[in-house]
C-alpha positions in Angstrom: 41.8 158.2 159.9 44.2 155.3 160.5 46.7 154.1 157.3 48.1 150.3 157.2 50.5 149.9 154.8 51.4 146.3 153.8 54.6 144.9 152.0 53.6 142.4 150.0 56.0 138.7 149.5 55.4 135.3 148.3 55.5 133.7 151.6 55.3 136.7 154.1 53.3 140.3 154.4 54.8 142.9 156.7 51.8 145.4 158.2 52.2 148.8 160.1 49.7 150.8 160.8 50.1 155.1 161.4 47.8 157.5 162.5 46.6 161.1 160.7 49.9 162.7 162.1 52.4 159.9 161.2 52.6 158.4 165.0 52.7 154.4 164.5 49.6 153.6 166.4 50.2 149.4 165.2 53.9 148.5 165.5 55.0 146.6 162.3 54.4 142.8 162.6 54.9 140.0 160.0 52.7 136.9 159.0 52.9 134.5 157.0 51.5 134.0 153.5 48.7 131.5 154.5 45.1 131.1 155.7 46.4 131.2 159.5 48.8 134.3 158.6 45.7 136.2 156.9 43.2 135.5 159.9 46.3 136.9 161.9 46.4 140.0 160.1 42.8 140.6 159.8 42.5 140.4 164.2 45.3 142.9 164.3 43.2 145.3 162.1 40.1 144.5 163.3 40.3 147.1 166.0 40.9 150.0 163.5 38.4 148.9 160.9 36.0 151.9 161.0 38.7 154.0 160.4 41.7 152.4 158.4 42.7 152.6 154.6 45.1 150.3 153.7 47.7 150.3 151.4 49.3 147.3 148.8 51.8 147.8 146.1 50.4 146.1 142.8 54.1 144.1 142.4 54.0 140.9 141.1 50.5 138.6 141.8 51.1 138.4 145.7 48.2 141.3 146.5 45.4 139.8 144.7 44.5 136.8 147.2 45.3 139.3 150.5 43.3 142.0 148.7 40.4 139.5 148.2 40.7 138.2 151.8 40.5 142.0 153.3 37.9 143.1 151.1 35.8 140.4 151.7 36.4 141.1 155.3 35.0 144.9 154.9 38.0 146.7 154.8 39.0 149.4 152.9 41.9 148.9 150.1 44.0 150.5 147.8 46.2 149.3 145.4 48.9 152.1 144.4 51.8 152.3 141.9 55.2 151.0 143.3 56.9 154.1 141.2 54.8 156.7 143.4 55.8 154.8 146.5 59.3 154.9 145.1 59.2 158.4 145.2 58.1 158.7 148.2 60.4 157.0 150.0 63.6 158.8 148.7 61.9 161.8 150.8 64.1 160.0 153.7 67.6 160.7 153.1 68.8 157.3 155.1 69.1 154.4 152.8 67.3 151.7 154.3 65.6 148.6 152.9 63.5 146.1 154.7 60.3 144.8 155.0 59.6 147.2 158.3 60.8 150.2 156.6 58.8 149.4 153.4 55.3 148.7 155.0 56.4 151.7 156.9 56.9 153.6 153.5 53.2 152.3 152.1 51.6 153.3 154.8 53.2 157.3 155.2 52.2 157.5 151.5 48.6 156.4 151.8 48.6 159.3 154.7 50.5 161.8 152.4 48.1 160.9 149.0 44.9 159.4 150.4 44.7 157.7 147.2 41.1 156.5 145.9 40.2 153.2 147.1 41.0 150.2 144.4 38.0 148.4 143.1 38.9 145.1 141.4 37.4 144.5 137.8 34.6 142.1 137.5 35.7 138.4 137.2 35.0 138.5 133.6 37.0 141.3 132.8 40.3 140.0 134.9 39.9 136.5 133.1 40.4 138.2 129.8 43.7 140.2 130.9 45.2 136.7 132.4 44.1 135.4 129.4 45.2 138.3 126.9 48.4 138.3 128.7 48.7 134.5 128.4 48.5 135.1 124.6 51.2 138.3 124.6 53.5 135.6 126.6 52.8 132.2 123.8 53.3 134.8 120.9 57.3 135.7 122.4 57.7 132.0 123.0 56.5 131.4 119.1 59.1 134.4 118.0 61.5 133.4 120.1 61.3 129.6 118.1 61.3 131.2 114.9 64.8 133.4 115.7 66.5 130.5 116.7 65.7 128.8 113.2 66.7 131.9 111.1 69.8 131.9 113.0 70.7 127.4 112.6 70.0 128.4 108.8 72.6 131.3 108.6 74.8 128.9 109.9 74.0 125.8 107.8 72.5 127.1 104.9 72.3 131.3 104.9 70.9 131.4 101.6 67.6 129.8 101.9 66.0 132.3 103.7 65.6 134.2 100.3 64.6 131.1 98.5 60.5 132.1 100.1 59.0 134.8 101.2 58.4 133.4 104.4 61.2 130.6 105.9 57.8 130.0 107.8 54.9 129.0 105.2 53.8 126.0 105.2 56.1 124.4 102.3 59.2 125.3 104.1 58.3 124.6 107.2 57.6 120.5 105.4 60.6 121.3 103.5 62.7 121.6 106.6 61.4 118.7 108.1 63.1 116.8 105.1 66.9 118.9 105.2 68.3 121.6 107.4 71.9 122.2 106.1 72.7 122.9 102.3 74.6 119.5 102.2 71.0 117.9 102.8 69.4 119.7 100.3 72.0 118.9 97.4 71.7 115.4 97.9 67.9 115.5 97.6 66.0 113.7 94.5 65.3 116.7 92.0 62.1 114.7 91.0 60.9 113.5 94.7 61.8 117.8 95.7 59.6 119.0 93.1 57.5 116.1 94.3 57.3 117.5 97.7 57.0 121.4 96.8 54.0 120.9 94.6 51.9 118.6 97.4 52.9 121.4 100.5 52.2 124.5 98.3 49.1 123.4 96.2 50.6 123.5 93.0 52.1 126.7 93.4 56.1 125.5 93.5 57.1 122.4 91.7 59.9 121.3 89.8 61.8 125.1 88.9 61.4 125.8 92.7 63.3 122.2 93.3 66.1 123.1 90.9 66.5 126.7 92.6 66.8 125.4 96.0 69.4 122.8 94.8 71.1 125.1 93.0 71.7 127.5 95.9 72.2 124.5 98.2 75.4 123.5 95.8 76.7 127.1 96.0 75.9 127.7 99.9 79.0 128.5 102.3 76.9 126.7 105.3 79.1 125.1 107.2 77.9 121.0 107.0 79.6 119.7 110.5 76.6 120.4 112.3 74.3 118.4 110.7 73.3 116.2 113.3 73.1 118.1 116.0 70.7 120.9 114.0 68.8 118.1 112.6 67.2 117.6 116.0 67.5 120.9 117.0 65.3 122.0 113.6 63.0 119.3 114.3 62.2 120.2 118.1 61.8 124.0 117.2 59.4 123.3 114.3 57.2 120.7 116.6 57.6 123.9 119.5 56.2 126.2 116.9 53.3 124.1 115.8 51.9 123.2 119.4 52.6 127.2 120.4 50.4 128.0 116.9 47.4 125.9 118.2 47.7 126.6 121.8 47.5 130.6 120.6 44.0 129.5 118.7 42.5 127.7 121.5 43.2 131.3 123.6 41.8 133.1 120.8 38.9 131.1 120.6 38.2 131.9 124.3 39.1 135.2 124.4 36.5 135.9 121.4 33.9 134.0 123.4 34.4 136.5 126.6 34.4 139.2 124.7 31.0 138.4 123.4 29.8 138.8 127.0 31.2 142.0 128.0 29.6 145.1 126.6 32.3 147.1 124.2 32.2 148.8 121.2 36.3 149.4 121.0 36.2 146.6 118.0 34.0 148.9 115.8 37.0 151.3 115.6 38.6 150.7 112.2 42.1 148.8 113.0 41.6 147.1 116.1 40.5 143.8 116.0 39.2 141.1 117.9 42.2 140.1 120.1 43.7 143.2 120.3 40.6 145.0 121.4 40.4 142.6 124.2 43.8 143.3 125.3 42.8 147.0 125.5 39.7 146.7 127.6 41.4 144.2 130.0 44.5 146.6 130.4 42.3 149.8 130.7 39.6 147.7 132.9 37.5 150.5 134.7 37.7 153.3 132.0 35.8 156.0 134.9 39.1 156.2 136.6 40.5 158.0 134.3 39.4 161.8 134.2 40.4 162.1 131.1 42.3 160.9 128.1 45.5 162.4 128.8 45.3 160.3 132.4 45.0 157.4 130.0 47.6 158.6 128.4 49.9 158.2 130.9 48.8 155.2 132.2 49.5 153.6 129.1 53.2 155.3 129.1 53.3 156.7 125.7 53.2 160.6 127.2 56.2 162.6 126.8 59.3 162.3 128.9 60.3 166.1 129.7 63.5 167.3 130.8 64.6 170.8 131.7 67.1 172.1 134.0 67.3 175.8 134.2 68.1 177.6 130.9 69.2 173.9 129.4 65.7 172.0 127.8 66.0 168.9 125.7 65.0 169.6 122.5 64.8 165.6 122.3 61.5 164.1 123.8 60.9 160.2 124.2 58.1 158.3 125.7 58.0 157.9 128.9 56.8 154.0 129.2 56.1 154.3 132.4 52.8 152.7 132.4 51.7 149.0 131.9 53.1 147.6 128.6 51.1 145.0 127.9 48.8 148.2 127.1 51.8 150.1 125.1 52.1 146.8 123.5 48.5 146.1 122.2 48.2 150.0 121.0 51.4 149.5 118.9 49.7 146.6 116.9 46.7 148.6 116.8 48.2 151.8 115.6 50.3 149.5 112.7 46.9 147.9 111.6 45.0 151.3 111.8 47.6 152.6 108.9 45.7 149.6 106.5 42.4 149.9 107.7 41.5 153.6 109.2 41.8 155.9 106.8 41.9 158.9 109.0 45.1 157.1 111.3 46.9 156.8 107.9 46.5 160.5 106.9 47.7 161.0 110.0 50.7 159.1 109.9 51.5 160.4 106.4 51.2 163.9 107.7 54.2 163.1 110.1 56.4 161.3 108.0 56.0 164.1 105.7 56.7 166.6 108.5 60.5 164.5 108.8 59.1 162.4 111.4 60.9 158.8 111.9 58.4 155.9 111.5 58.4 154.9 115.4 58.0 158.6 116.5 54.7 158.8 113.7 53.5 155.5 114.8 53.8 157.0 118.4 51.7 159.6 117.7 49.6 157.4 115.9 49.1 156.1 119.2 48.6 158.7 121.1 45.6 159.8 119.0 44.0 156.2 118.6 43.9 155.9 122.2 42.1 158.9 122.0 39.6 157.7 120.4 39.2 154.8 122.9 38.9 156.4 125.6 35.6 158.2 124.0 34.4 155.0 122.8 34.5 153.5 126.4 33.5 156.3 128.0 30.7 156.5 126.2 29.8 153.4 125.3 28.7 153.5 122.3 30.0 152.5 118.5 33.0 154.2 116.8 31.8 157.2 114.4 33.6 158.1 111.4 33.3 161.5 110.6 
């Protein structure tokens, strides 16, 4: 058996190819990132093809068009963890770092490991983790609009963030679209406020509303020398927030509409819903990988970190996240929901705050145990029990 290992860039890919006892049979060559660089690469392996496993490190996007070139060509691929090929080549005490010596690297790991070979996800399945991930990356960009407000209001007007519950209900966000800094808001028509508060809110605020917002605009220590310049500021981030907000339910509305085609039961387990069960079965993708849950466990990066050094062991564990957070991510919002709507999870939970457990260490293991459970479901196939 022959191993290629190939580093992967945006615009180049360095190959070298070793034999069983770590001689390099194919000295390492570069080609570009192209159709002419790929038909390159796939002459130079052509002559090893009945007996070659190659090697990519799944960093960044840059494998997935070379992967579906060689595969499509009949070779045989793999797609490893840059952290295991990390490790492996720190076994060379001289610190080197270049394309050569990486491809090099690849390659005397495939040989050391033989890893399984990688089979890609069907199309389906790797649309809904672009578009799951899409929805992760809109949902930052939506918080990262709404921190920016909270922080122009303590500035201009700290005290109306307890005026609602939410600076980000509907009302306020009209409200704001009216006055930013507590100056504003004093000189505001008590009648045309109340006016205003009643027509956002349904009836709900109206004229007492109006007079406490006035009352602890005249009182505010925001500062009013800013006032033109957060104007527009407010303006821009409240129009950001809106387009974000409908962008994120046009995803939804296509994430729910390729979930309907691909066979899963992880929604029927109490807690996880719709979108987040489809950022699960994306993330996971081929459950048969995994031999079992606690491989899934670590994939995900919510197993134990250990550390022990002769007679010293930390008594202190944390989790490892070593494993793809966009998975650690959806099983956090997962494990919070479970706590309303999975009665078992929330005994659970109880059980470990009672035992002096911090809420993020019980919601960990709230975690651990959910994923648990979807790793059965998946495996399986079938619907969720509760027993």
């Amino acid at each position: 058996m022959n191993y290629c290992g190939i580093d992967v860039s945006k615009r180049n890919h360095t190959a070298v190819v070793i034999d069983d006892k770590g001689q390099v049979v194919q000295a390492a060559f570069t080609v570009s990132n192209d159709r002419e660089g790929l038909e390159k690469l796939e002459s130079m392996l052509c002559a090893y093809r009945d007996q070659l496993l190659i090697g990519l490190e799944s960093t960044g996007h840059y494998w997935v068009s070379l992967y579906d070139v060689l595969s499509h060509g009949g070779y045989v691929l793999s797609v490893v963890n840059p952290l295991q090929v990390h490790a492996y080549r720190h076994m060379d005490i001289r610190k080197r770092k270049t394309e050569r010596v990486d491809a090099l690297s690849i390659a005397g790991f495939m040989r050391f490991a033989s890893p399984s070979p990688t089979k890609l996800q069907l199309p389906a399945m790797l649309q809904l983790r672009e578009l799951s991930r899409f929805r992760f990356r809109l949902t930052q960009q939506i918080g990262d609009c709404k921190r920016k407000i909270i922080s122009i209001l303590d500035r201009v007007f700290p005290e109306y963030e307890k005026l609602f519950s939410s600076v980000f209900l509907q009302t306020s966000r009209q409200l704001l679209q009216e006055a930013v800094t507590a100056e504003e808001f004093a000189e505001l028509d008590l009648t045309e406020l109340g006016v205003t508060l009643s027509t956002n809110s349904r009836g709900r605020f109206g004229r007492e509303k109006a007079e406490q917002i006035q009352s602890a605009a005249r009182r505010s220590v925001g500062v009013s020398f800013l006032t033109d310049a957060i104007r527009i500021e407010m303006r821009c981030l409240l129009e950001q927030i809106d387009l974000l907000e409908q962008q994120r339910k046009d995803v939804d509305a296509k994430i729910e509409e390729m979930m309907a085609q691909i066979p899963q039961y992880i929604t029927t387990i109490p807690g996880i819903g719709l979108v987040t069960g489809a950022m699960l079965v994306a993330e996971i993708g081929d459950i048969q990988r995994f031999e079992g849950p606690e491989k899934l466990v670590a994939y995900a990066g919510i197993d134990a970190s250990v550390k022990e050094s002769g007679d010293s062991k930390s008594d202190r564990m944390h989790m490892s996240k070593r494993g793809s957070h966009y998975l650690r991510y959806a099983l956090w919002q997962a494990a919070v929901a479970s706590l309303m709507h999975n009665q078992e999870m929330a005994a659970f939970y109880h059980k470990k705050r009672t035992e002096g457990k911090p809420y993020g260490v019980a919601v960990g293991a709230v975690c651990r145990k959910l994923l648990g459970r979807v790793y059965i479901v998946l495996k399986q196939q079938r619907p969720y029990v509760i027993r």
